[in-house]
MIDOSE-1310 file (N, C-alpha, C; in nm, 2 decimals, decimal comma, always signed):
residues 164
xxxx	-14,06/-4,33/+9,82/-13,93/-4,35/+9,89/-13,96/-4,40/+10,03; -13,91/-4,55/+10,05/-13,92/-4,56/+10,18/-13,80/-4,49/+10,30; -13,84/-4,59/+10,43/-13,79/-4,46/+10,53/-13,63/-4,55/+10,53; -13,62/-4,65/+10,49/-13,42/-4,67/+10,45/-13,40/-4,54/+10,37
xxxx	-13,43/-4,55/+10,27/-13,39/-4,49/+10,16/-13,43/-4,32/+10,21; -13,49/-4,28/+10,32/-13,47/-4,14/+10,31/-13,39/-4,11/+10,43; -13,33/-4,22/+10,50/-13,21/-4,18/+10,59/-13,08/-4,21/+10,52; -13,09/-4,31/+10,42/-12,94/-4,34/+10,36/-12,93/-4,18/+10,26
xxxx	-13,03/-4,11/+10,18/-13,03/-3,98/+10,16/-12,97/-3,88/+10,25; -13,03/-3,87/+10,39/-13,00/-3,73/+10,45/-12,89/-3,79/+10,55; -12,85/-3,92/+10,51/-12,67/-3,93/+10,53/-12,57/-3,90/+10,47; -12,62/-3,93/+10,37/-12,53/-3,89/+10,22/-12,52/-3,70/+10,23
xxxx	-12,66/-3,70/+10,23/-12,64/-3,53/+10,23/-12,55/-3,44/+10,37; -12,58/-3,51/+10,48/-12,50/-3,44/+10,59/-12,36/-3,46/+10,55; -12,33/-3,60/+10,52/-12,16/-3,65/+10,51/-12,13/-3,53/+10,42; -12,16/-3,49/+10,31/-12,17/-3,39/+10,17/-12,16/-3,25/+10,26
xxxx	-12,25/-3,24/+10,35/-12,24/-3,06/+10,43/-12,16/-3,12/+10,52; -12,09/-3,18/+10,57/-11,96/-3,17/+10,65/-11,84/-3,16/+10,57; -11,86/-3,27/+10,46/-11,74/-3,21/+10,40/-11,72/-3,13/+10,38; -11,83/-3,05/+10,31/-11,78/-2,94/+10,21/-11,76/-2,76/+10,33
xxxx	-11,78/-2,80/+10,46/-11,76/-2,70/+10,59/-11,62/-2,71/+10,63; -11,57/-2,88/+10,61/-11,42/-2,85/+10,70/-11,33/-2,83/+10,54; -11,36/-2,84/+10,44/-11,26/-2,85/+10,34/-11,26/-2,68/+10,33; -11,40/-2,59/+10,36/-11,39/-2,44/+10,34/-11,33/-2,39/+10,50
xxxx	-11,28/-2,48/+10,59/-11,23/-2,39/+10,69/-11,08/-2,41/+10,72; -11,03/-2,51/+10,66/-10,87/-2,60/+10,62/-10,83/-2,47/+10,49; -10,91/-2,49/+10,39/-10,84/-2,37/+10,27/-10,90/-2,27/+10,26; -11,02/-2,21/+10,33/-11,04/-2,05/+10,31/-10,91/-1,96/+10,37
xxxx	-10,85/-2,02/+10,43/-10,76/-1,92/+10,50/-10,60/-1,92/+10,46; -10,59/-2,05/+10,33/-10,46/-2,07/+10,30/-10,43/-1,88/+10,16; -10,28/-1,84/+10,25/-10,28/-1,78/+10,12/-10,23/-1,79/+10,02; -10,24/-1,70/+9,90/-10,19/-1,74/+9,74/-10,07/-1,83/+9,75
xxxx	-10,03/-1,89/+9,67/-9,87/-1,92/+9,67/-9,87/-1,84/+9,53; -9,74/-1,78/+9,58/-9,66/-1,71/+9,42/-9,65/-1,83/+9,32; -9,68/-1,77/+9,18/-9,65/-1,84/+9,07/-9,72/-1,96/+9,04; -9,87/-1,96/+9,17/-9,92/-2,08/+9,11/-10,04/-2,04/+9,04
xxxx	-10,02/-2,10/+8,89/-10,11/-2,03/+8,75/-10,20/-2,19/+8,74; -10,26/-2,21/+8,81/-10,34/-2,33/+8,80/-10,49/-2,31/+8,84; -10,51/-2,19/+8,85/-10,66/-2,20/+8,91/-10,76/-2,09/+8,78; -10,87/-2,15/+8,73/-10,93/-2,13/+8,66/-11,01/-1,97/+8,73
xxxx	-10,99/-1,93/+8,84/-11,01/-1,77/+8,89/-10,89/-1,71/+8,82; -10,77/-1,74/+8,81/-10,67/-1,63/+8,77/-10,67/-1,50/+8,67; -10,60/-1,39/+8,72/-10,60/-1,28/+8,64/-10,44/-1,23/+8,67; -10,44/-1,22/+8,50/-10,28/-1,14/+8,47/-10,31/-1,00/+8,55
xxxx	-10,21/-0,99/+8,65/-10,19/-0,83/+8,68/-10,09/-0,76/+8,58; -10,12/-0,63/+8,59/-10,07/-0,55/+8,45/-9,92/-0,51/+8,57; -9,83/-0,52/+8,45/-9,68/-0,55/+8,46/-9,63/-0,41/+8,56; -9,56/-0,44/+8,65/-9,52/-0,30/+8,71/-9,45/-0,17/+8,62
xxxx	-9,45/-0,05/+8,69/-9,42/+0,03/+8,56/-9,33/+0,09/+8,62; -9,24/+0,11/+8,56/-9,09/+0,19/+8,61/-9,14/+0,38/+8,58; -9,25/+0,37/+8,57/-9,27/+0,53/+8,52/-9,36/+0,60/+8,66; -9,37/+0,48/+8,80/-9,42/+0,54/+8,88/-9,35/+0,65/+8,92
xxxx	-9,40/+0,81/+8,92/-9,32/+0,91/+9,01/-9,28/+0,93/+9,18; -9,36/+0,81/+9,23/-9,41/+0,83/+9,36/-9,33/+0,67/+9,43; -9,24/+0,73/+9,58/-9,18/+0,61/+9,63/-9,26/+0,54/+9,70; -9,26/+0,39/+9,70/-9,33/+0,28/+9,77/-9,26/+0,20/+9,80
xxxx	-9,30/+0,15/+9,93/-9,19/+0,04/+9,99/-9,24/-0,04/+10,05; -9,23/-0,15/+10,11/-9,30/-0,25/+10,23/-9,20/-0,17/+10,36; -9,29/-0,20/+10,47/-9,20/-0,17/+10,58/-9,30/-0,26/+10,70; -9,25/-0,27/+10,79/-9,28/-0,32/+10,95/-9,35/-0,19/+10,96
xxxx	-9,52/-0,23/+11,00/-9,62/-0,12/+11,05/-9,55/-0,09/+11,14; -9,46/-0,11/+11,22/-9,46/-0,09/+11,40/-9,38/+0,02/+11,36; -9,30/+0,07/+11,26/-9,15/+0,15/+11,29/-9,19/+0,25/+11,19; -9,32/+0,26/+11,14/-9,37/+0,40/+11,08/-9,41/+0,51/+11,14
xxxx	-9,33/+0,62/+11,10/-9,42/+0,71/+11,17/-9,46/+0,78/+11,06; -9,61/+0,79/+10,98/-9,73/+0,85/+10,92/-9,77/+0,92/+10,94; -9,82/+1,03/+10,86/-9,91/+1,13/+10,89/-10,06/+1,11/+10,91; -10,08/+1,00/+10,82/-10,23/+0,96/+10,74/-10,17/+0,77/+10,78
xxxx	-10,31/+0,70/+10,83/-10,29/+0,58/+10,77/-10,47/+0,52/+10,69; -10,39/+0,48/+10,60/-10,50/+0,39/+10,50/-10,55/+0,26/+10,52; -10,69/+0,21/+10,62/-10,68/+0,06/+10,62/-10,73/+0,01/+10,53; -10,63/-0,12/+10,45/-10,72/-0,18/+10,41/-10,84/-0,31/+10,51
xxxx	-10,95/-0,25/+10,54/-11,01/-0,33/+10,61/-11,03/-0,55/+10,59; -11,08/-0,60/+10,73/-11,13/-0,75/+10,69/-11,21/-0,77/+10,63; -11,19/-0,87/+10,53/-11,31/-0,91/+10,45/-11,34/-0,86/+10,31; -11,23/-0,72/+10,29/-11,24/-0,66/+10,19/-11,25/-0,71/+10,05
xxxx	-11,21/-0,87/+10,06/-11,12/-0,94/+9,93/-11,32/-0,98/+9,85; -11,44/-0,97/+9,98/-11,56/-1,00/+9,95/-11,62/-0,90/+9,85; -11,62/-0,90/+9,76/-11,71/-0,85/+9,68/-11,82/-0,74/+9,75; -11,84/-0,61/+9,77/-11,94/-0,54/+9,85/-11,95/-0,54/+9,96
xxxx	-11,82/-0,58/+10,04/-11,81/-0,55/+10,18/-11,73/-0,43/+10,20; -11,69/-0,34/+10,28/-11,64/-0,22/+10,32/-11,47/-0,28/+10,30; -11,43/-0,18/+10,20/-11,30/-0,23/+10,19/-11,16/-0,12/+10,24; -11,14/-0,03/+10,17/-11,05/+0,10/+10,21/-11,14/+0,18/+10,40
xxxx	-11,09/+0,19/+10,48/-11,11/+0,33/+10,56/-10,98/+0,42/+10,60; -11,01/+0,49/+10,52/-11,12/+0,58/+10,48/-11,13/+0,56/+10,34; -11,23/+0,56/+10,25/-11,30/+0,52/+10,13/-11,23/+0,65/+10,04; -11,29/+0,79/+10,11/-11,22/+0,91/+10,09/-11,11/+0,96/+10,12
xxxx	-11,01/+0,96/+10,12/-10,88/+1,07/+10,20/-10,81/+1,15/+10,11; -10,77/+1,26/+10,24/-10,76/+1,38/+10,20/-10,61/+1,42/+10,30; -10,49/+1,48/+10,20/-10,36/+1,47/+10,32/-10,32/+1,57/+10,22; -10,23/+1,63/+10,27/-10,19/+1,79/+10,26/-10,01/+1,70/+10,17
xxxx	-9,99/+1,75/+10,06/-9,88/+1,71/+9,96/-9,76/+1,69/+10,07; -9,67/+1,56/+10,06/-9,54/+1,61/+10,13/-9,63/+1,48/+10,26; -9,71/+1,46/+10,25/-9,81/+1,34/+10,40/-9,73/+1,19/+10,32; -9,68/+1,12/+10,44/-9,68/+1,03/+10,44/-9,79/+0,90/+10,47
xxxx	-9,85/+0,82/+10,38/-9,98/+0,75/+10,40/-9,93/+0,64/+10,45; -9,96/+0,56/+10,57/-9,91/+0,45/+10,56/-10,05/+0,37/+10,56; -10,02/+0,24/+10,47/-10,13/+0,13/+10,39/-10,08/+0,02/+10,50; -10,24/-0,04/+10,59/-10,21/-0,13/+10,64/-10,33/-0,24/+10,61
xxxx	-10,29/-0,33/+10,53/-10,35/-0,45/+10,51/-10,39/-0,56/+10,63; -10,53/-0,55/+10,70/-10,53/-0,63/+10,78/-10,64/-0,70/+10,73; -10,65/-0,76/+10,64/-10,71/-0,88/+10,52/-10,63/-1,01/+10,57; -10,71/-1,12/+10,51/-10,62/-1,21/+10,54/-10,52/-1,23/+10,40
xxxx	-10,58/-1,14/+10,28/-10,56/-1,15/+10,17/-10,45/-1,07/+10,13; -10,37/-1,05/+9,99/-10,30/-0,96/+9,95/-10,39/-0,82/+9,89; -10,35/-0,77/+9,90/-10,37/-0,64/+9,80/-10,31/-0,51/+9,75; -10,36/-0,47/+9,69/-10,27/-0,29/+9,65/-10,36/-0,14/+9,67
xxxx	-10,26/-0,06/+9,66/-10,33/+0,08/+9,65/-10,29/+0,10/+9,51; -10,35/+0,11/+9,40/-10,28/+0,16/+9,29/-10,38/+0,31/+9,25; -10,30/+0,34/+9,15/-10,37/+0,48/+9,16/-10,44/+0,45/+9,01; -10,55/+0,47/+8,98/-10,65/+0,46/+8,83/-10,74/+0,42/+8,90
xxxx	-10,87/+0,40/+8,73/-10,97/+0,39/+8,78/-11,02/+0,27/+8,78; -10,89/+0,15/+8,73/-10,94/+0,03/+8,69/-10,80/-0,05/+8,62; -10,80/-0,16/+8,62/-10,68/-0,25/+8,54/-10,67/-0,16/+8,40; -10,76/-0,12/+8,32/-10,74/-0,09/+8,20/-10,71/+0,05/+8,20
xxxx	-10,69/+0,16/+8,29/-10,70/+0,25/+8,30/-10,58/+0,27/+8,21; -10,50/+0,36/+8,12/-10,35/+0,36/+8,10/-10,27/+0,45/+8,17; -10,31/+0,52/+8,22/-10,27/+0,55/+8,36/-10,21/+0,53/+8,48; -10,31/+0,37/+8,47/-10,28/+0,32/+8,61/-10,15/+0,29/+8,67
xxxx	-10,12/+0,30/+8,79/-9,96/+0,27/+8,82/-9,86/+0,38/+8,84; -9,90/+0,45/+8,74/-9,84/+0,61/+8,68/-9,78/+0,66/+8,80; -9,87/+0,67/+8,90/-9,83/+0,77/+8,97/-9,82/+0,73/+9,15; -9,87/+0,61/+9,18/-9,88/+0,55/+9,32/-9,92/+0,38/+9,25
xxxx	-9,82/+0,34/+9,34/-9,84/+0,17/+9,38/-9,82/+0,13/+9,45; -9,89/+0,07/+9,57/-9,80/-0,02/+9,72/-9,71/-0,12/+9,64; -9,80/-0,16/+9,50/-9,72/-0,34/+9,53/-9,84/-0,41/+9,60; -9,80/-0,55/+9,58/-9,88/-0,66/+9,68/-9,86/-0,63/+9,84
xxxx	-9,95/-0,63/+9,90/-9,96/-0,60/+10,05/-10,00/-0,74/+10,12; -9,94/-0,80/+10,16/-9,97/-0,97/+10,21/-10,08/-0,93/+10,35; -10,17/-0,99/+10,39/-10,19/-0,96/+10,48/-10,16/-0,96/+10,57; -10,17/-0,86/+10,71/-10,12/-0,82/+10,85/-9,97/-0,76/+10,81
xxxx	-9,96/-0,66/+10,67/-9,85/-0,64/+10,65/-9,90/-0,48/+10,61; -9,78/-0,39/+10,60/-9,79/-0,26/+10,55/-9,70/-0,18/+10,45; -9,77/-0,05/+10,38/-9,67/-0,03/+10,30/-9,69/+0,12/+10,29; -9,62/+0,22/+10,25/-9,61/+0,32/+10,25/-9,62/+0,44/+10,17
xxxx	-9,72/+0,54/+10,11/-9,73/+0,59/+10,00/-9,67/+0,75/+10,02; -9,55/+0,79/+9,98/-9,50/+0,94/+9,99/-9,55/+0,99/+9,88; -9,62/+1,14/+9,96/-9,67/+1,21/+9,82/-9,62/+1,32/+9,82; -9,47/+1,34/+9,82/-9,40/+1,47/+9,80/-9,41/+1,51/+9,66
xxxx	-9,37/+1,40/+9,61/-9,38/+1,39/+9,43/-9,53/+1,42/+9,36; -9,62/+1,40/+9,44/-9,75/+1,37/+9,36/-9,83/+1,51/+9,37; -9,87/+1,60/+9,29/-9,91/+1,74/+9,23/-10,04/+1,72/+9,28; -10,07/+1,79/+9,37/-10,22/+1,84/+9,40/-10,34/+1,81/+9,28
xxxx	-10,48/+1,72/+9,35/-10,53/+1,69/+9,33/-10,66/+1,59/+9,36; -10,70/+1,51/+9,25/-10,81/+1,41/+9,37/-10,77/+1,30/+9,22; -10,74/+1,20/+9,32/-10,69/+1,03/+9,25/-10,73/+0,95/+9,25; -10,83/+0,85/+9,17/-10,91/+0,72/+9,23/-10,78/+0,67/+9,23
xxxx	-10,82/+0,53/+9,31/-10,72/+0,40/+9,32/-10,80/+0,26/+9,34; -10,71/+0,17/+9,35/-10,82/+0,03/+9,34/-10,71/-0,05/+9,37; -10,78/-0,16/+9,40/-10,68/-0,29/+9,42/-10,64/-0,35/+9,27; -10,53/-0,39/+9,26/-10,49/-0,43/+9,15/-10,56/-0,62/+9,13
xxxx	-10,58/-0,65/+9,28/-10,61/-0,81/+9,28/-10,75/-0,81/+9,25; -10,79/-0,69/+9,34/-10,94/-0,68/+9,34/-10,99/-0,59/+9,30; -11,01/-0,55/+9,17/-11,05/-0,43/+9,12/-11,18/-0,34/+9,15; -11,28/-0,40/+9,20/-11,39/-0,38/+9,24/-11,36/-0,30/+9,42
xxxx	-11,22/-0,25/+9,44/-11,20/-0,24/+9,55/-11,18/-0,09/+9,55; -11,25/+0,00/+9,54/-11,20/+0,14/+9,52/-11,20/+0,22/+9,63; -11,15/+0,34/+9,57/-11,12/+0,46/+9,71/-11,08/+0,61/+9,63; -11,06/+0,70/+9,72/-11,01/+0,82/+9,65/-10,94/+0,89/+9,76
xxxx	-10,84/+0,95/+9,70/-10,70/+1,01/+9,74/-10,68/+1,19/+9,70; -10,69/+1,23/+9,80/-10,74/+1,39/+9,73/-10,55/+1,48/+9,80; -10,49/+1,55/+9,74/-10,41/+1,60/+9,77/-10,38/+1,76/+9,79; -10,44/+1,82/+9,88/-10,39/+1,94/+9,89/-10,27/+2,01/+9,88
């Protein structure tokens, strides 16, 4: 290979690592649009259940007042980075948790051990949490005990929920 041919190469190659830097910093940051079923990543989330016992709502972080709050941490949406803090929690029945998503991503608190759980949903669900947004989990309803939960988007996102 002469020396044209190994600069027209590591031009081609730089033009190739520029693109592919501004195209991941233009749409790493776009988020989902609802209802768009076009991307070969997609996953059916399991249908909401009218059999949750437990109320959930979205609200404006600023006008909560909680006993407990749940972060979902940045970055979480990454596979093996620190996702829930606290990973563990522990609130006395009748606590109000409030869930604050500061991802750039959506997510949930759902209560199981997994999408296939039959369980899941049963008994606690934020719902989608858009990010820099919050949502609120009352456990007046919910009977003493200890609860995994997980993201419904991201199931590899877990945590535990213990109720005194």
């Amino acid at each position: 290979m002469g020396l044209n041919e190994k600069i027209i190469f590591l031009g081609i190659l730089g033009m190739g690592a520029i693109t592919g830097v501004i195209s991941y910093v233009i749409f790493s940051e776009l988020p989902p649009t609802p209802g768009d079923t076009k991307s070969i990543y997609r996953q059916d989330l399991p249908p909401p259940t009218a059999q949750a016992t437990t109320k959930t709502e979205k609200i404006d972080p600023s006008t909560v007042k909680a006993d407990v709050t749940l972060t979902i941490l940045e970055g979480a949406a990454t596979q093996g980075n620190p996702d829930y803090d606290p990973d563990e929690l522990s609130v006395k029945k009748g606590n109000i948790i409030k869930v604050e998503n500061v991802d750039l991503v959506p997510h949930t608190v759902t209560n199981g051990a997994g999408p296939n759980d039959p369980n899941s949903a049963k008994i606690f669900d934020t719902s989608l949490i858009m990010g820099g947004e919050a949502a609120i989990i009352q456990t007046e309803e919910i009977d003493a005990g200890e609860y995994t939960y997980y993201c419904t988007v991201h199931p590899y996102m877990t945590g535990t929920l213990k109720i005194e």
